[in-house]
Every structure is written in structure tokens, then in C-alpha cells.
C-alpha positions in Angstrom: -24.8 -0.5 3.3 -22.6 1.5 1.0 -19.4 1.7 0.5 -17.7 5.2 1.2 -15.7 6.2 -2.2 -13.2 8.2 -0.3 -13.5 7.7 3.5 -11.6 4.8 4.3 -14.3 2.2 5.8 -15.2 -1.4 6.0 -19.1 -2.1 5.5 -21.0 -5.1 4.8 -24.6 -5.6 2.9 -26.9 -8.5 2.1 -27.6 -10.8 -1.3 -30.0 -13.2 -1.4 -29.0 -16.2 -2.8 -31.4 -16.6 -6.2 -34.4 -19.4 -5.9 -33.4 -19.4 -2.0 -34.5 -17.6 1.4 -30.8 -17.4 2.5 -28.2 -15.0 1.9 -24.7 -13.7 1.4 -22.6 -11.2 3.3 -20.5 -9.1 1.3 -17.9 -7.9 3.8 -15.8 -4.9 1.7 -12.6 -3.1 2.9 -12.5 0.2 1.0 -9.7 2.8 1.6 -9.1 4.0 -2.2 -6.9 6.1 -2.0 -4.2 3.5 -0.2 -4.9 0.0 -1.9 -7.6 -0.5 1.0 -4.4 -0.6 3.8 -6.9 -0.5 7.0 -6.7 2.3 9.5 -7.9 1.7 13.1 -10.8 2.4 12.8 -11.5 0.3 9.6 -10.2 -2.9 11.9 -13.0 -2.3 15.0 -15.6 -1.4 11.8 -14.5 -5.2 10.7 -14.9 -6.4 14.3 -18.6 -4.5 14.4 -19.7 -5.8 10.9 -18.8 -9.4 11.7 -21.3 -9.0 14.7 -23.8 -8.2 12.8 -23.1 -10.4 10.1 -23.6 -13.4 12.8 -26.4 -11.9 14.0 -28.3 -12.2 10.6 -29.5 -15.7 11.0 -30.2 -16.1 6.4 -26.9 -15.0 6.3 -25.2 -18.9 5.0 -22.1 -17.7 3.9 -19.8 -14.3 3.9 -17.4 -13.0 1.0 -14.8 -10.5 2.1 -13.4 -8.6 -0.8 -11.2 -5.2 -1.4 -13.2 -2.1 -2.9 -12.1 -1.0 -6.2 -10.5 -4.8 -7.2 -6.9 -3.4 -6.9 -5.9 -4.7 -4.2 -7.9 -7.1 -0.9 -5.4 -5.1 1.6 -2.4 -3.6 1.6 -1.6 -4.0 5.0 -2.1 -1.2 7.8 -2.0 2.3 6.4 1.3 3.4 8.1 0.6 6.8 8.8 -1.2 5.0 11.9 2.4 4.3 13.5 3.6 8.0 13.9 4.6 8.3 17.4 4.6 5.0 18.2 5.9 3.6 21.4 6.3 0.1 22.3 3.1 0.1 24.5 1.3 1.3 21.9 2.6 -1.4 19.9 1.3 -4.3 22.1 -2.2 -2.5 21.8 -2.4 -1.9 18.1 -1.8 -5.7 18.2 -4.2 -6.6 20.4 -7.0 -4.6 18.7 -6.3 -5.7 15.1 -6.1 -9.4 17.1 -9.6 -8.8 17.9 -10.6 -8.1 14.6 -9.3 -11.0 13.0 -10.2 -13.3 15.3 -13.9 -12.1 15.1 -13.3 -12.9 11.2 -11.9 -16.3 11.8 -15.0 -16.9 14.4 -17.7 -16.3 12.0 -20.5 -18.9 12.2 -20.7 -19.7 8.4 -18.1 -20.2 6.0 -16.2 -17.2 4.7 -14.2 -16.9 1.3 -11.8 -14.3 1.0 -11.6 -13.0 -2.8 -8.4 -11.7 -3.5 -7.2 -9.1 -6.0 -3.8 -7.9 -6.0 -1.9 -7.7 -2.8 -2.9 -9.4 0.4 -0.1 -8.3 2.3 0.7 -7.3 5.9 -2.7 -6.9 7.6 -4.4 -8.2 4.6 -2.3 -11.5 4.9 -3.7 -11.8 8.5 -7.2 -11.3 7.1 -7.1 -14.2 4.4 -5.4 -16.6 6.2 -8.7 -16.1 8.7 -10.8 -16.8 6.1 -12.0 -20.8 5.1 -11.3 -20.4 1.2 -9.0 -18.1 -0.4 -10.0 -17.4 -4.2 -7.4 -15.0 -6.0 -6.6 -13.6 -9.6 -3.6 -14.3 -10.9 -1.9 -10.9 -10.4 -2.4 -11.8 -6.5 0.7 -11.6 -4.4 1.0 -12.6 -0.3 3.1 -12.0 2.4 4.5 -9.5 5.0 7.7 -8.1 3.5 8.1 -6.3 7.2 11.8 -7.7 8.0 12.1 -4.9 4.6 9.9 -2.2 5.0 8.9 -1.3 8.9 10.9 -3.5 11.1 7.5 -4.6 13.3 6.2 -8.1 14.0 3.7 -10.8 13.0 1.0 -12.1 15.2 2.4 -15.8 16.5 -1.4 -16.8 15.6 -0.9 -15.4 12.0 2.2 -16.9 12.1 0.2 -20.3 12.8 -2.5 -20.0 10.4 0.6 -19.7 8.0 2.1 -22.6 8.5 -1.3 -24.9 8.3 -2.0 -22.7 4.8 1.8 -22.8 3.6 4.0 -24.8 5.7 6.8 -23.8 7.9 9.6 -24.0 5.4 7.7 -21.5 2.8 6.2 -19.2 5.6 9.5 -18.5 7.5 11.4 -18.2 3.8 8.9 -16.0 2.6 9.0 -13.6 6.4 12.7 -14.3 6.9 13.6 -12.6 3.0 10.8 -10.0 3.2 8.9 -11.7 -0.4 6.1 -11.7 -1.9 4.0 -15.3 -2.5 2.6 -15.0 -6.1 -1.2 -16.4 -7.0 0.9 -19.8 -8.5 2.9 -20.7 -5.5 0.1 -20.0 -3.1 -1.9 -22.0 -5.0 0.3 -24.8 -4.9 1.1 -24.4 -1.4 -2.3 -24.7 -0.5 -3.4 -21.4 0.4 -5.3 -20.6 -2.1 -8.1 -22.9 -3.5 -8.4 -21.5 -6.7 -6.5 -18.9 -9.3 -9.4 -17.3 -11.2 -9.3 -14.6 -14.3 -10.7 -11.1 -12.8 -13.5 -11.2 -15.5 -14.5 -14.4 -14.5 -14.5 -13.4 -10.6 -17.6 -12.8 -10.0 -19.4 -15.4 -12.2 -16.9 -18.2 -10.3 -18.0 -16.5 -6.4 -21.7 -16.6 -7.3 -21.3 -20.2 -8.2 -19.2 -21.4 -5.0 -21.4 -19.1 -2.6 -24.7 -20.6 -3.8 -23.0 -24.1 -3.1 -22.2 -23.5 0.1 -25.6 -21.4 1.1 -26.7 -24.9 -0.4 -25.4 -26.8 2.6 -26.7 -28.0 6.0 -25.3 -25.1 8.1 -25.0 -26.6 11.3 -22.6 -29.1 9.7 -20.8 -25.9 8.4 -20.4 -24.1 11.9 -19.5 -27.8 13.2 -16.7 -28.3 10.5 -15.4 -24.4 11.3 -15.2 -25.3 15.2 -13.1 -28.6 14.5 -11.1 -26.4 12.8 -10.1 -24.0 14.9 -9.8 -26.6 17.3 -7.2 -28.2 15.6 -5.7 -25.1 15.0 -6.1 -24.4 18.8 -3.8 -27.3 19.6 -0.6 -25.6 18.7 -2.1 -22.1 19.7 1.2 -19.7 20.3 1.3 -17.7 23.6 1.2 -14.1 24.3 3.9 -11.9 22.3 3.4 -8.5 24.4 7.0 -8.5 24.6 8.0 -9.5 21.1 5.5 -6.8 20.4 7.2 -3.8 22.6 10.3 -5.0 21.9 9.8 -4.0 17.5 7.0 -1.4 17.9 9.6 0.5 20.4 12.9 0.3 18.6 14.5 3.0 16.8 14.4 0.5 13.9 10.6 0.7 14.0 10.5 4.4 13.8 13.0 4.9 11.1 11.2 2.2 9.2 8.0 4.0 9.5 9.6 7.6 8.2 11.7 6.0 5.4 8.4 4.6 4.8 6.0 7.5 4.2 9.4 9.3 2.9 9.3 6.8 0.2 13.8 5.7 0.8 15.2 2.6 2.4 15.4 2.6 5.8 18.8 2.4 7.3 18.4 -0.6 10.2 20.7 0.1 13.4 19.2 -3.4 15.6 18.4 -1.2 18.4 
């Protein structure tokens, strides 16, 4: 499958893995033009790919990765939010929860390789992901309390604090910064910071070691996982969600946005 230079898309194709019958997914997000921020329609084309992805039974392990090596994701591209109301707030979230989720529940083992920003959406995507490689000009977060004035899954919110802890996650959301590479790495978020020209020779290495492995032991270790993840699983957040998505604050955070000034916050 190929990726689409200009239309934004997600897409996925398979690699065999050399002296081997199994195979690697290569999961791209691509939206050039906007540091590969995902439109709707890019987050059910995740949800779709990851189907198919778990429906290719040589497939032993999946690398998600931003076209263009600029950037994994810069978040939602915001000119999805014009007109927003709070109802449609509580669905956007639900349909980019679906999406992520059906990342997080793939069968095999998936690495997200990051490249420049992971922020906002993009966060939510790599903090779904088992292993998090990055180059060093890699930066994290969801600066939202400073740009849009929207919210944060409570599950994203979760995976957070198991990658980052508590104290660094709610620093990092409460004063809208970025994580660098560094101070994921040492966190624990990321497993390793790798030099862009030695990317792909360092993926082809840890995806052959995986594809290497039993993989029912792999899906077994995934499913503990999320189980112990499961155990402090946050309830619904409709409200949290129409509460941000339908403010006046959300709104003027979106046009200040896409008019490229500070938006002036009114808490209402």
C-alpha cells in the first residue's frame, strides 16, 4: 500500500523479515503538508489498517512511523474543530478512542518510531504503542492548557502516568510543555534515543528480534499488560469532554489557532 504524497492518509504495507516466513507491518501516518496532524478520517483509516494488520497471521510485529521523518504526529489537524459544539466534542473523542484503542489492542508487539513531535494526538498514539524509539530532536506532550483549551483522554492520561509518572505527566499538561527525547528517555517512555541516520538500521535490528520470538508469549505478555493497566482504568469523561469542546474558550482557541495569535482565555 502506498503512501498518498499529498492526501492526508494513514496506510500500512508488509516486509518480510530476511531468512524468515514472518513479517513486519509498517503502519505510516502521512498528512505532509501539516507535520502528519490526523484528520478524521486518517483516525478510522488507523482503526481499519489495524484490522487488517491483525488479520495477517506472518505479520509478528508492527512499526508505526510519520511520513516524511519530520514529525510522528502533530496532533489533530485543527481545522477539524470549526464549528464545534460540545456534543460534538464527546464524539470526536470517542472516535479517535476507538482508534487508539485498536492500536493498543494489536496482537503483536508494536514500536512506535518517533521523529520530531509526538504531540496531542500523536502523544495518545505512542503512549499506545509497547516500545517507543525516538531521535533526539523528539519532543512529547499536549501543550493544550496553551493552545486549544480541549481535554485529554483519562486513558491517555493513564498510560501517561505508567510511561512518566504522575508528577512529570500532570507538570508537563498543567504548564502546557514539551517532554524532550532526554527526559523521556529517562522517564521511561522512551526505550531508546537513536541518531535519524541510524533509524532504520537500529528498527530493522529490534523488529527482527522480536519477529524472532514465540508469539503467543508476545500476545500473552501484551494482555497482562493491559490488564494491569485495566486495574486503574478511568471512567467515562463525556462530561469533562462537553464541558471543553463547548466553551467559548475552545472556540477562541481554535480561531487564535489557525489565525496563528494567542488566544485570549475568558473560563467560560
Amino acid at each position: 500500500m502506498s503512501v498518498e504524497q499529498e492526501t492526508p492518509s494513514v496506510s500500512w504495507s508488509e516486509e518480510k523479515v530476511p531468512g524468515t516466513d514472518t513479517s513486519v507491518a509498517r503502519l505510516t501516518l502521512s498528512n505532509p503538508r501539516q507535520r502528519n496532524a490526523l484528520t478524521l478520517e486518517m483516525y478510522d483509516q488507523l482503526r481499519q489498517a489495524c484490522e487488517e494488520i491483525d488479520a495477517a497471521s506472518d505479520v509478528r510485529v508492527t512499526v508505526l512511523r510519520g511520513a516524511g521523518g519530520r514529525a510522528l504526529a502533530a496532533g489533530t489537524d485543527i481545522r477539524e474543530f470549526r464549528g464545534f459544539t460540545g456534543r460534538d466534542g464527546v464524539e470526536y473523542e470517542r472516535r479517535v478512542g476507538s482508534a487508539v484503542e485498536r492500536l493498543a489492542a494489536l496482537r503483536m508487539p508494536v514500536i512506535a518510531a518517533v521523529e520530531g513531535p509526538a504531540v496531542g494526538g500523536g502523544l495518545a498514539l505512542t503512549v499506545s504503542c509497547d516500545i517507543v524509539v525516538c531521535t533526539p530532536d523528539s519532543v512529547f506532550g499536549a501543550p493544550i492548557a496553551r493552545t486549544l483549551g480541549n481535554c485529554l483522554a483519562p486513558a491517555v492520561i493513564a498510560r501517561l502516568y505508567a510511561s512518566l509518572g504522575r508528577a512529570r505527566t500532570l507538570r508537563a499538561l498543567l504548564t502546557a510543555r514539551l517532554i524532550s527525547a532526554q527526559e523521556a528517555y529517562e522517564a521511561g517512555l522512551v526505550a531508546q534515543i537513536v541518531d535519524a541516520d541510524g533509524l532504520d538500521e537500529h528498527l530493522d535490528g529490534l523488529t527482527a528480534r522480536i519477529a524472532g520470538c514465540a508469539p503467543l508469549t508476545l500476545a500473552a505478555l501484551k494482555e497482562a499488560d493491559r490488564r494491569v493497566l485495566s486495574a486503574s482504568a478511568p471512567g467515562k469523561a463525556d462530561d469533562l469532554y462537553e464541558l471543553c469542546y463547548g466553551s467559548r474558550d475552545f472556540r477562541e482557541g481554535v480561531a487564535a489557532f489557525l489565525d496563528k495569535r494567542s488566544p485570549e482565555w475568558e473560563g467560560r
